[in-house]
C-alpha positions in Angstrom: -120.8 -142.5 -201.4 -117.0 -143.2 -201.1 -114.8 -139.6 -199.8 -112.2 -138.5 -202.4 -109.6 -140.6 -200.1 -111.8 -143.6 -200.1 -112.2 -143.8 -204.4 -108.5 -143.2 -204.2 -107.5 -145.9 -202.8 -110.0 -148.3 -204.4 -108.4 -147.9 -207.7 -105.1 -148.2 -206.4 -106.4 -151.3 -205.5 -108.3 -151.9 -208.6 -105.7 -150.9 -211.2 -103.4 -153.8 -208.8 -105.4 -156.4 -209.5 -105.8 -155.5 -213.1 -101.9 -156.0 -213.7 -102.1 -159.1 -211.3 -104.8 -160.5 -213.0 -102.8 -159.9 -216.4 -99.7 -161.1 -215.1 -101.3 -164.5 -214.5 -102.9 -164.9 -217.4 -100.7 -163.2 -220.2 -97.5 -165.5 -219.8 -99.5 -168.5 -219.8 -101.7 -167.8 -222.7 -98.9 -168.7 -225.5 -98.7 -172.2 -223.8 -102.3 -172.4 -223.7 -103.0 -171.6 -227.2 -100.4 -174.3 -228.7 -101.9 -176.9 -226.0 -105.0 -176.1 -228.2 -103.2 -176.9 -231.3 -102.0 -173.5 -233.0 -98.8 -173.0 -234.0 -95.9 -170.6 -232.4 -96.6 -168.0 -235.3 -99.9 -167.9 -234.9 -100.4 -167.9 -230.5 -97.9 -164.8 -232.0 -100.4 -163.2 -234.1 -103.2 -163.9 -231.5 -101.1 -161.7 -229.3 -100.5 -158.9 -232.1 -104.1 -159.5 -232.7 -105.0 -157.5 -229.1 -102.6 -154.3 -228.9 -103.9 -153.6 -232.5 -107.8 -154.0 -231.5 -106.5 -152.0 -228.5 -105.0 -149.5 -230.6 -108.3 -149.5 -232.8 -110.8 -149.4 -230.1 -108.9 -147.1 -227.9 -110.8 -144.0 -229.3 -113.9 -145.6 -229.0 -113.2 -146.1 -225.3 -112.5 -142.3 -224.7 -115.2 -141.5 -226.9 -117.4 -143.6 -224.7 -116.3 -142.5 -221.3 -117.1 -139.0 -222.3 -120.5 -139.4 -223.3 -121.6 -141.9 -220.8 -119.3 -141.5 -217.8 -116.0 -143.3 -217.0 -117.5 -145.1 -214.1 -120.7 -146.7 -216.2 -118.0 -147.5 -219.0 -115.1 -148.8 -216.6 -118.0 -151.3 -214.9 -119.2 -152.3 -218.1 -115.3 -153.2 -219.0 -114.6 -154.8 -215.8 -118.1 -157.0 -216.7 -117.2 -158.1 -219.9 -112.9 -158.8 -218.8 -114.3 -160.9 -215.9 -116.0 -162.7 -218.4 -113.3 -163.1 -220.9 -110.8 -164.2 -218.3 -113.3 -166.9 -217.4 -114.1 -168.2 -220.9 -110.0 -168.0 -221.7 -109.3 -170.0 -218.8 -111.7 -172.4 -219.7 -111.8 -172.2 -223.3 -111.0 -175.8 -225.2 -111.1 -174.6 -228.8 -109.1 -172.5 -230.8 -111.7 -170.4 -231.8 -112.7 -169.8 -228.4 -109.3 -168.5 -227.2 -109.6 -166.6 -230.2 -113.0 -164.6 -229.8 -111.9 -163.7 -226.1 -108.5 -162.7 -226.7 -110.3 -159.9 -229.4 -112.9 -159.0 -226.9 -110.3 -158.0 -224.2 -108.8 -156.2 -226.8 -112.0 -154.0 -227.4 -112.9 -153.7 -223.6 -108.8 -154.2 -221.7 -108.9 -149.9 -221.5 -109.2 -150.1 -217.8 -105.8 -148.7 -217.1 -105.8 -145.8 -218.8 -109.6 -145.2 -217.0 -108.1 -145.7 -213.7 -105.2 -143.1 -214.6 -108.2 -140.4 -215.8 -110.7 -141.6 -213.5 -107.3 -140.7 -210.5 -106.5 -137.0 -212.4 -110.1 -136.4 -212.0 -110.4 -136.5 -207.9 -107.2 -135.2 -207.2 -104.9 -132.6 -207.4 -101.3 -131.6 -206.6 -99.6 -133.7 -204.3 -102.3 -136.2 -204.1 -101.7 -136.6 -207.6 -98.5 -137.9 -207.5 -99.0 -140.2 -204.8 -101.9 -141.6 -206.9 -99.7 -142.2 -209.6 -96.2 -142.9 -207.4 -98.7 -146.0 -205.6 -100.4 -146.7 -208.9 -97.1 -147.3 -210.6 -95.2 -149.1 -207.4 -97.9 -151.7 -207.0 -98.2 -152.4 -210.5 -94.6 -153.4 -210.8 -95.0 -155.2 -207.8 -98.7 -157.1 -209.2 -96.1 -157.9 -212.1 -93.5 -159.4 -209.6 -96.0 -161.4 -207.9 -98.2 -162.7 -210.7 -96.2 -165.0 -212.7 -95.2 -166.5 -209.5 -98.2 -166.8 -207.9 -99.4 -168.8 -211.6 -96.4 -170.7 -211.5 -96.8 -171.9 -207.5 -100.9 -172.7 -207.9 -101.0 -174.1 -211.5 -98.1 -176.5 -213.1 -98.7 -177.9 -216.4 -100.5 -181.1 -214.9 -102.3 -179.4 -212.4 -103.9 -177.2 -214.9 -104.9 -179.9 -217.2 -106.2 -181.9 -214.3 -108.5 -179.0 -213.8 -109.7 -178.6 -217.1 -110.9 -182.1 -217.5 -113.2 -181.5 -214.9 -115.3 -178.8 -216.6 
């Protein structure tokens, strides 16, 4: 069993990668959509598409975390995101970018689990530095990210890669 410290610092470290793992994916998901035929509008509405299932399924979430537990819940998110990220990254049909980009939107409440999930095991000053390290290295996953996509995947490189699967 992981020490208050330990759990801590694990989503510090989790609630990182979430926001680096969105900030790969998100800026590159407009381009991949219209590479898959759609138009500008509608890679737009794809995008509306998530914060509103996100805003529908966000009480279902809560809901869910109370009656099962936000760990069971939070795995089962992570699951089902790994997932999606996969399938989007591989996806070669519209209707496959589609179908993932509305699952993240019912399962993407990781965040705001890691922010309960911290305000749970700590108090007072350690508090604050969970949130103070939880909100420094998100900018800084957010810095890093669209780099990081930039350096390791150009246009050609990318399509290069998804002719092989």
């Amino acid at each position: 069993m992981l020490s208050q410290n330990q759990l801590t610092h694990l989503l510090v470290l989790l609630s990182f990668l979430d926001f680096l793992a969105v900030s790969m994916v998100v800026p590159q998901l407009g381009l991949r959509i219209r590479e898959l035929g759609a138009s500008q509008f509608t890679s737009g509405l794809i995008s509306s598409a998530y914060g509103a299932i996100q805003l529908f399924s966000s009480t279902f979430h809560g809901v869910c975390c109370d009656k099962f537990g936000r760990r069971p819940v939070l795995l089962f998110c992570l699951f089902f995101i790994l997932i999606s990220y996969a399938n989007l990254a591989l996806a070669s049909c519209f209707l496959s970018m589609v179908l993932n980009r509305c699952l993240l939107g019912l399962v993407k409440h990781t965040q705001s689990t890691f922010k309960v999930m911290g305000g749970d095991i700590t108090s007072g000053a350690a508090r604050s530095t969970f949130v103070s390290r939880t909100n420094t290295l998100s900018g800084l996953a957010f810095m890093i990210g669209p780099f990081l996509t930039a350096s390791l995947f150009d246009n050609e490189t990318r399509r290069n890669i998804a002719r092989k699967f």
